[in-house]
C-alpha positions, 0 to 999 in steps of 0.5 A, a space after each residue: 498517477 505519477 507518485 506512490 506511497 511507499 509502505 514498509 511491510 513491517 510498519 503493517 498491524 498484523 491485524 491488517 495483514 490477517 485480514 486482508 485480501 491478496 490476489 496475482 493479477 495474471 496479465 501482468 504479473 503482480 502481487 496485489 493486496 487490499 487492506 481493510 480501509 484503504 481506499 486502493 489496493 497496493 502491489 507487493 514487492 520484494 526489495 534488495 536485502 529481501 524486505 518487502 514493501 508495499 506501494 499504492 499509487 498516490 492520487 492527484 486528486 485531494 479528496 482521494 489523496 486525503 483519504 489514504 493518508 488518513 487511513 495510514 495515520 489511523 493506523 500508524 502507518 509510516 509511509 514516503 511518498 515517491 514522485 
């Protein structure tokens, strides 16, 4: 996938952050967490200034392209989405 959509950490409910799951993948090194609902996990990381973001990859499929963006407008998640 050649798009992700980027989330600012803060535009996350709380509620999804206590309940999600977060793991290192060891072989390359990332922070990935799963959020209640969503379709993908998603890899945390830090920005300039020390914000944190968190970006999911952006299916070519419709189907599944659909299903994350519902999932972030159900729960009032800002979002960009970067080619």
């Amino acid at each position: 996938m050649s798009a992700h959509m980027c989330i600012q950490w803060g535009d996350i409910p709380q509620a999804l952050i206590d309940s999600s799951r977060q793991r290192i993948d060891e072989a390359q090194k990332l922070q990935l967490i799963a959020l209640d609902g969503c379709p993908f996990s998603g890899e945390l990381t830090r920005l300039a200034g020390g914000r944190l973001q968190l970006d999911f990859p952006f299916p070519r499929n419709p189907a599944l392209r659909e299903q994350l963006i519902e999932w972030a407008l159900h729960w009032g998640i800002s979002f960009t989405v970067v080619v």
